[in-house]
C-alpha positions in Angstrom: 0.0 0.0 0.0 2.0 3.2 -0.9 2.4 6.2 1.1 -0.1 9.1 1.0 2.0 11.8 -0.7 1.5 15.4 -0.4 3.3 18.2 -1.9 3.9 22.1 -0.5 5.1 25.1 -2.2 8.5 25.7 0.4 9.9 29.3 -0.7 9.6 29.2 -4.2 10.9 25.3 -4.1 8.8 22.0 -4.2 9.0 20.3 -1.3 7.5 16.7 -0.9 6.4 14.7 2.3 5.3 11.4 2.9 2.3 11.5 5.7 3.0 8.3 8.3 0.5 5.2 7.6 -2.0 5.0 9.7 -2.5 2.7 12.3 -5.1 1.0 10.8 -4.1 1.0 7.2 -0.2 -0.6 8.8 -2.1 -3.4 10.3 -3.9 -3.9 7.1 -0.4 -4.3 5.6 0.4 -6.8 8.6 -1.7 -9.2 8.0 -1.6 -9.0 4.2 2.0 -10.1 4.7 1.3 -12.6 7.1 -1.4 -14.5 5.3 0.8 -14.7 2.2 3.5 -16.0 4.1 1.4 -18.1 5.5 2.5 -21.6 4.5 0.0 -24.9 4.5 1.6 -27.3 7.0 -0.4 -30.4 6.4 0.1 -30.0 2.8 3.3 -29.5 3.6 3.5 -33.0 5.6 1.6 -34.8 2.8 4.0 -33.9 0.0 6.8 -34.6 2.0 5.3 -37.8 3.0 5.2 -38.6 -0.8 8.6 -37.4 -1.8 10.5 -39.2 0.9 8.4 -42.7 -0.5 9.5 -41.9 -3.9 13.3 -41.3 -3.0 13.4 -44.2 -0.5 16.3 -46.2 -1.7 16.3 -49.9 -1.1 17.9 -50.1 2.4 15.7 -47.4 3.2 12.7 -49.1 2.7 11.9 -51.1 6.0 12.4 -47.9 8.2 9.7 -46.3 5.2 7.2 -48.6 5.7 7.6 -48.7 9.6 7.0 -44.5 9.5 3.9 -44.7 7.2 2.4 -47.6 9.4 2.6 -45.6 12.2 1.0 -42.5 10.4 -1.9 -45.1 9.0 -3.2 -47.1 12.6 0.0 -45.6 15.0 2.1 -47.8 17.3 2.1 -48.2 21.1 2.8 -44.5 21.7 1.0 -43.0 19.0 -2.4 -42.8 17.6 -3.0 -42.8 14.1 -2.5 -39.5 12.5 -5.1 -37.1 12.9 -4.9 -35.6 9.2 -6.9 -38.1 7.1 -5.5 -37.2 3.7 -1.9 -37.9 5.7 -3.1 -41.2 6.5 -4.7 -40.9 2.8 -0.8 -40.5 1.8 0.6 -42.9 4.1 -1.4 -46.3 3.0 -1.0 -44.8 -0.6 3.1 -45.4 0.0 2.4 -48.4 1.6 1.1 -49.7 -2.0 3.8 -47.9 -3.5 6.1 -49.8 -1.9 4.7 -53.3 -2.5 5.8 -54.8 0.0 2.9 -58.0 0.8 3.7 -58.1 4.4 1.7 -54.4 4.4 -1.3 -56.6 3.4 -2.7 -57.5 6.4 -2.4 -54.0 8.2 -4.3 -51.9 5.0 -7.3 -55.0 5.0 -7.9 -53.8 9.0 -8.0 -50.1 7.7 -10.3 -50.9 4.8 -12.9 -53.6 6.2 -11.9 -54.6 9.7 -13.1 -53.6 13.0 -10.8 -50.5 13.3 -11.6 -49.7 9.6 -10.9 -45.9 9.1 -13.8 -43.6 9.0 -12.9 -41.2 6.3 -13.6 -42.6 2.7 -10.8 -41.4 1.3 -8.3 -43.8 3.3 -10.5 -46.5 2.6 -10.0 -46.0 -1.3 -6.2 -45.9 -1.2 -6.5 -48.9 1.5 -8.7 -50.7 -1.5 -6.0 -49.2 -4.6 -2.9 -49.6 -2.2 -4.0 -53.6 -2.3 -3.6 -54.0 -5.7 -0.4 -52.8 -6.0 1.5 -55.2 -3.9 3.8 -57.7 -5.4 2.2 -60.5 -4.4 4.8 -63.3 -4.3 2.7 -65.3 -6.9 -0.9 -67.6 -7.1 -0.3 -69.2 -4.4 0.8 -66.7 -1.8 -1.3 -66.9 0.8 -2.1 -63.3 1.4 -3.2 -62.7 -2.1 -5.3 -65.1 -1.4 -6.7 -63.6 1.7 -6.9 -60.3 -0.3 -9.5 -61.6 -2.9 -11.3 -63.5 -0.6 -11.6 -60.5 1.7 -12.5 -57.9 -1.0 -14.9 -60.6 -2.7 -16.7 -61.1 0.5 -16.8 -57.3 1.5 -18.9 -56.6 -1.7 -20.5 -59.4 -2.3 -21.8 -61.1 1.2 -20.9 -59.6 4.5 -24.1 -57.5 5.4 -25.8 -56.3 8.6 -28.1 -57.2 10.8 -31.0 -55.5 8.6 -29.1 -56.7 5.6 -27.0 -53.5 4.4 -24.1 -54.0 3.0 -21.1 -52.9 5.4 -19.2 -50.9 2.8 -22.2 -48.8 1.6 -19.8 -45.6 -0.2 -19.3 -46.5 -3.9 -16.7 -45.3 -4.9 -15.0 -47.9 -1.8 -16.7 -50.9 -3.5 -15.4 -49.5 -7.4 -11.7 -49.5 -6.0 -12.3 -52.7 -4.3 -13.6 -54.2 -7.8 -10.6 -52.2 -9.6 -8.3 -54.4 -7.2 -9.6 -57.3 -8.0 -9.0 -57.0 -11.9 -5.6 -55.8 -11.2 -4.6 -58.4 -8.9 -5.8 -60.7 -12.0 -6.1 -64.6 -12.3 -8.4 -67.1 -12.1 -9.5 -66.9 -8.6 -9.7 -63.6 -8.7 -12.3 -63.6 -11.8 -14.2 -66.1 -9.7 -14.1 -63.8 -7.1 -15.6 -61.0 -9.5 -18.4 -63.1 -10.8 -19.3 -64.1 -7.7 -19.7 -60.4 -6.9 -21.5 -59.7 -10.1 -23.9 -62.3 -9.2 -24.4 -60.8 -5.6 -25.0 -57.6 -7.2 -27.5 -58.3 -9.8 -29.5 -60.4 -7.5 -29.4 -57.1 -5.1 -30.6 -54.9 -8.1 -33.2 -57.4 -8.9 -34.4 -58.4 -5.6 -37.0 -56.5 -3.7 -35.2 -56.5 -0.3 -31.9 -55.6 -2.0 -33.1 -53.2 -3.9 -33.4 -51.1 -0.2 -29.8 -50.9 -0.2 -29.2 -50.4 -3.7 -28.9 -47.8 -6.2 -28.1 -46.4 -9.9 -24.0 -46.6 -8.8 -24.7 -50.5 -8.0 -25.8 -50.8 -12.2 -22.2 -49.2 -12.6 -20.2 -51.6 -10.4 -21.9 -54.1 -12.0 -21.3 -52.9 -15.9 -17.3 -52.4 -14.6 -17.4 -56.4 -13.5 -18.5 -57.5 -16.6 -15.9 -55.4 -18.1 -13.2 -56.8 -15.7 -14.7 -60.3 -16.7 -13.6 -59.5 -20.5 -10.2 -58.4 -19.2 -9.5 -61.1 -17.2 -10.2 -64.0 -19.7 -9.2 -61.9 -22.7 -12.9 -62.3 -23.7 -13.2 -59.2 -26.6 -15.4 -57.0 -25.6 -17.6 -57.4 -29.4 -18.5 -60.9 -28.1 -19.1 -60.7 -24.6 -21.5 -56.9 -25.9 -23.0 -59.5 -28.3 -23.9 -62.0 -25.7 -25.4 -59.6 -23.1 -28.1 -57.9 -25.9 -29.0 -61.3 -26.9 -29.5 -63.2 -23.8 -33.3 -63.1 -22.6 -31.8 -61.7 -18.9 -28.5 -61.0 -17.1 -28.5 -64.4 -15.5 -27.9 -66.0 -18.9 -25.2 -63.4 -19.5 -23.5 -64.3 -15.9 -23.5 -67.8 -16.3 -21.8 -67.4 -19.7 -18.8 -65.8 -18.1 -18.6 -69.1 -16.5 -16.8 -71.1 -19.3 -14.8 -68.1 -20.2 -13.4 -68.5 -16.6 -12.9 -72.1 -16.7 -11.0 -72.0 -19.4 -8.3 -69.5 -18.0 -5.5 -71.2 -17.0 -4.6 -71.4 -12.8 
């Protein structure tokens, strides 16, 4: 803000002065400065969260994963971080890293009893999952990861029936996983979810619990159905219009599965 100015006739000679800011106007200036200065330290915290994940080098890795685990469900002396996009960040590295042992600690943030509250951790928790390097088809926590994800979605419900995870866009990642994880048993997995879904859709009780997303989670199955058994999508379209109902179409995708190899 610039000085007022004002200027005086001073024997024949121009003379200039500069009035003092007032009070009011120099606290203006204050806080101007002091907001732009102002810097966003959980952003802050976030992006270096990310950048020290991405420059981790290989013997830097365990102590990595030991910091984000404590920012994702803490330790004996801390809680879990209070910021949920940091814990957002955290299980995000966590898949980053791959590492499988980190498999069993992001399924108790997405679906067990301590699941996290805030959506957004749960759809890293869900991504972060299908990122690990899984050891191969037989490694057992794979297989705990499609079982857990297929059953989430597909079976575990309330009391009244509800599905647990109710948010969609938490179910989508889950079924996202599953099609990245890939295999066999992990396109059984998605048309058994399929099944649950169209049943839910078509049922009258279900249908409490359901609504125009569950058409799209069931659309993006189908599609990870032609992905996983390299099904092209002209045959599998041509198969949905011309059977009488989805159940025909379902049950199709059951030779295409039994034909991928284990």
């Amino acid at each position: 803000m610039p000085f007022p100015i004002r200027t005086l006739l001073d024997g024949g000679r121009l003379r200039v002065t500069i009035r003092p800011m007032s009070r009011y106007a120099l606290v203006l200036v204050l806080l101007t400065l002091a907001i732009a200065g102002c810097r966003n330290a959980p952003e802050e915290a976030r992006n270096d969260l990310r950048r020290d994940v991405r420059n981790a080098e290989e013997g830097d890795r365990e102590v990595m994963r030991m910091r984000l685990r404590v920012v994702l469900v803490g330790d004996a002396e801390n809680a879990p971080d209070g910021d949920p996009h940091l814990r957002a960040a955290a299980v995000q590295g966590l898949g980053d890293l791959g590492d499988p042992a980190d498999s069993g600690v992001i399924l108790d943030r997405l679906l067990g009893p301590l699941a996290d509250e805030n959506v957004l951790v749960r759809i890293e928790c869900a991504i972060a999952l299908g990122k690990l390097r899984y050891a191969g088809r037989w490694d057992q926590r794979r297989q705990d990861v499609i079982l857990s994800l297929r059953n989430r979605i597909a079976f575990e419900r309330d009391e009244i029936g509800r599905p647990f995870e109710t948010e969609y866009l938490v179910r989508s990642a889950m079924v996202n996983t599953l099609i990245a994880i890939g295999g066999r048993d992990a396109a059984a997995a998605l048309h058994d979810v399929a099944t649950r879904v169209y049943s839910d859709l078509e049922s009258v009780q279900g249908s409490l619990y359901t609504s125009a997303t569950d058409q799209g989670l069931l659309d993006r199955c189908f599609q990870g159905l032609a992905e996983l058994t390299g099904t092209p999508e002209e045959e599998a379209a041509r198969n949905r219009f011309e059977s009488d109902d989805l159940v025909h179409h379902i049950d199709w995708w059951n030779d295409r599965i039994a034909d991928m190899p284990e």
